[in-house]
C-alpha positions in Angstrom: 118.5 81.1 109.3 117.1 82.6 106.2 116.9 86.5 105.8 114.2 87.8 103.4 114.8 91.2 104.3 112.9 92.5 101.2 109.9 89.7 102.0 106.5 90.1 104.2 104.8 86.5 104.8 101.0 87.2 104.8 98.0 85.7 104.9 94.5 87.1 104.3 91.4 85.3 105.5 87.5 85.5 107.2 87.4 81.5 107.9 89.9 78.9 109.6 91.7 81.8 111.6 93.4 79.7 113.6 94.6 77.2 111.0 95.7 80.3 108.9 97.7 81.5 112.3 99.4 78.3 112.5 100.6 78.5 108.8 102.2 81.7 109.3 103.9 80.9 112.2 104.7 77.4 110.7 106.1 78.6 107.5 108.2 81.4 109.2 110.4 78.8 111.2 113.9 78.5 109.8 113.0 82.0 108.0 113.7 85.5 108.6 111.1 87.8 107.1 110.7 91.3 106.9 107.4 91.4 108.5 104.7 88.5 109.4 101.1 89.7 108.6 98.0 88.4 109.6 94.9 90.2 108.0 91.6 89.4 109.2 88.5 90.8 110.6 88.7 88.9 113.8 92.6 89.4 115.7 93.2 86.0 117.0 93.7 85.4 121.2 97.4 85.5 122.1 98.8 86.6 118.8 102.5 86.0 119.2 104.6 89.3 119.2 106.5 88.5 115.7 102.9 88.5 114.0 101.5 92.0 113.0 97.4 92.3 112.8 95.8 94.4 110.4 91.7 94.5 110.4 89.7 94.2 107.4 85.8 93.6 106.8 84.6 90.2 107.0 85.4 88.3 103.6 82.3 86.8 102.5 83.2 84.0 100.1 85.9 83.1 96.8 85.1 85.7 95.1 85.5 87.9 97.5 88.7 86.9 98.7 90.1 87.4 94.9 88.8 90.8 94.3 90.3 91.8 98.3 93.7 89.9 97.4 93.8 91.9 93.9 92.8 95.4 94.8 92.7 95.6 98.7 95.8 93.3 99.9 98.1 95.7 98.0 97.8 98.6 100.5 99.4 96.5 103.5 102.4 95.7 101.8 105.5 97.7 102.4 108.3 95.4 101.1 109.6 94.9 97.7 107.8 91.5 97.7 105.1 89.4 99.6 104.5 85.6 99.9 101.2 85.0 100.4 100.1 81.4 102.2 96.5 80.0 103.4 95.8 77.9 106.1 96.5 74.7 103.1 98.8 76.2 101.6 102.1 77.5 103.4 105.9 76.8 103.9 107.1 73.3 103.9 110.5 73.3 103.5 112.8 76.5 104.1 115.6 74.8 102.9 115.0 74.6 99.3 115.3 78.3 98.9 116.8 79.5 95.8 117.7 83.4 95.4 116.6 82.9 91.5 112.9 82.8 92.8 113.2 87.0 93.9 114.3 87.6 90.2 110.4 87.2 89.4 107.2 89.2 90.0 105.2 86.2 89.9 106.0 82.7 90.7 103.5 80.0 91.7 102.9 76.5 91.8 102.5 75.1 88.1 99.2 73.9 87.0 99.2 70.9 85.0 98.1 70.9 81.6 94.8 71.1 80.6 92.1 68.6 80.0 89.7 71.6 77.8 90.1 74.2 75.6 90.0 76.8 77.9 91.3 76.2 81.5 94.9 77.8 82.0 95.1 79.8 79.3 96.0 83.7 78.6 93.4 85.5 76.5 94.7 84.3 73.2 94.7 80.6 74.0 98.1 80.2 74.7 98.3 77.5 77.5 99.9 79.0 81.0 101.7 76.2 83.3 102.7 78.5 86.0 100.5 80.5 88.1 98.7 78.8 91.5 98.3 81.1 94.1 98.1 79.2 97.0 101.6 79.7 98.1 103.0 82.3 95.6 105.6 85.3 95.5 104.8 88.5 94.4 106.3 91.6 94.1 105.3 94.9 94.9 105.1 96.3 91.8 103.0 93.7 90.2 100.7 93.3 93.4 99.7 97.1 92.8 99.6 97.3 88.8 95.6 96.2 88.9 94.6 99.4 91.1 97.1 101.8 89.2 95.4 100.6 85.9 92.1 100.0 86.9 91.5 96.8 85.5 88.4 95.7 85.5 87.5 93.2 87.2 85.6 90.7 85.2 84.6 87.1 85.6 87.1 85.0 82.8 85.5 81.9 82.0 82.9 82.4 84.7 85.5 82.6 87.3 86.9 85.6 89.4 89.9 83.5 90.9 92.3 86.0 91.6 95.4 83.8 90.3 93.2 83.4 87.1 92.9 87.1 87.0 97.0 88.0 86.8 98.5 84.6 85.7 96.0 83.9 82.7 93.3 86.7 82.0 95.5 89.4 82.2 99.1 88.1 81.8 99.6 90.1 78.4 98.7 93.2 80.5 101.0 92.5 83.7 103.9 91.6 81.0 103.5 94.7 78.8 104.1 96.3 81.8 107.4 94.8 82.3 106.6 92.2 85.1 108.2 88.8 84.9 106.8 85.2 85.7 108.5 82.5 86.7 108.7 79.6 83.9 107.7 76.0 84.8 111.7 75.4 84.9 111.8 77.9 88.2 108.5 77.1 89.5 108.7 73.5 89.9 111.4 74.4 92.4 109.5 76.9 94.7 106.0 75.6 95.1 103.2 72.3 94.5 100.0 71.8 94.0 99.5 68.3 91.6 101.8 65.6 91.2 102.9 66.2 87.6 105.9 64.4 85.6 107.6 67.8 86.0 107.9 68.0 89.6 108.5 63.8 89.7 
C-alpha cells in the first residue's frame, strides 16, 4: 500500500454528499493517507471510522466554493500537503504514483490550450497549461499564502474559479513567494481533465 504520511485526502462540498463520500473513500483504496476529510455542513449517516467530519456553513454555489476553498479550507489542514477531490473528480489509479509529484506546491490537471486571448493565462498574458483543480495537490504553505497576504479576491475575467485565482491570476504572486508548480511534463503524469496530444 501507498503511505502519504505528509498527505490529507479532502473534499469540501454543500451538494452530492454522498457521491463526494464515495470519492473519498474510493480514491483512498490502495492508499495510505495522513488523514481523510470530509467537510460539509451536513455529516453523512454511517460515516466510516477512517473518515474525519468537519462542519462548515452551507456552500451556496461556485463562487462560493472558490472563495471557501482559497481562504476557509486552509484552517483544516494539518499536513505538509492536501489533495483535494470532488464527487467527479477523485483517484483513479493509485498505482501511477510518482514521489516527483510532492516536490511541487501545485500540481493539477493541464488545461489545454486556449481557443481566445484570454482563457489560461497569468496576468501578463503568458499562456498557463497546468493548473485544474479538480483533483490537484497542494501544499500547505501555498494553501495558506492568500490569507497571510490578503489577497484580494477579485473576479479575473469575470470569474472567481478558485484554480483561476492561484494557477493564472495570481501565479506571479504565489511564485515570488517561492512556491513551485508542476510543469505540463509532471502534470500530464498525476491528473486529467481533456484528452490532449500531451496526455495521448
Amino acid at each position: 500500500m501507498l503511505e502519504l504520511s505528509n498527505v490529507t485526502l479532502v473534499t469540501m462540498t454543500s451538494t452530492g454528499i454522498y457521491s463526494a463520500l464515495k470519492a473519498l473513500l474510493y480514491s483512498s483504496r490502495g492508499i495510505k493517507f495522513a488523514r481523510v476529510l470530509f467537510i460539509s455542513h451536513k455529516k453523512p449517516l454511517f460515516l466510516p471510522g477512517k473518515v474525519d467530519f468537519q462542519s462548515t456553513s452551507p456552500i451556496r454555489g461556485l463562487d462560493e466554493y472558490s472563495y471557501r476553498t482559497i481562504f476557509e479550507l486552509p484552517k483544516y489542514i494539518d499536513t505538509e500537503f492536501a489533495m483535494l477531490i470532488h464527487a467527479d473528480g477523485f483517484v483513479v489509479n493509485p498505482a501511477s504514483w510518482r514521489a516527483e509529484f510532492l516536490d511541487y506546491d501545485y500540481i493539477g490537471a493541464p488545461f489545454a490550450l486556449p481557443k481566445d486571448d484570454f482563457s489560461y493565462r497569468d496576468a501578463f498574458g503568458n499562456i498557463v497549461r497546468v493548473g485544474n483543480g479538480g483533483v490537484s495537490l497542494r501544499s500547505k504553505r501555498l494553501m495558506g499564502l492568500a490569507v497571510k497576504l490578503e489577497l484580494p479576491w477579485e473576479p479575473f475575467h469575470g470569474h472567481f474559479n478558485e484554480d483561476g485565482f492561484i494557477c493564472c491570476k495570481n501565479r506571479h504572486v504565489y511564485e515570488n513567494n517561492g512556491m513551485k508548480f508542476a510543469p505540463l511534463e509532471v502534470a500530464k503524469y498525476f491528473s486529467h481533465e481533456r484528452m490532449i496530444p500531451e496526455i495521448e
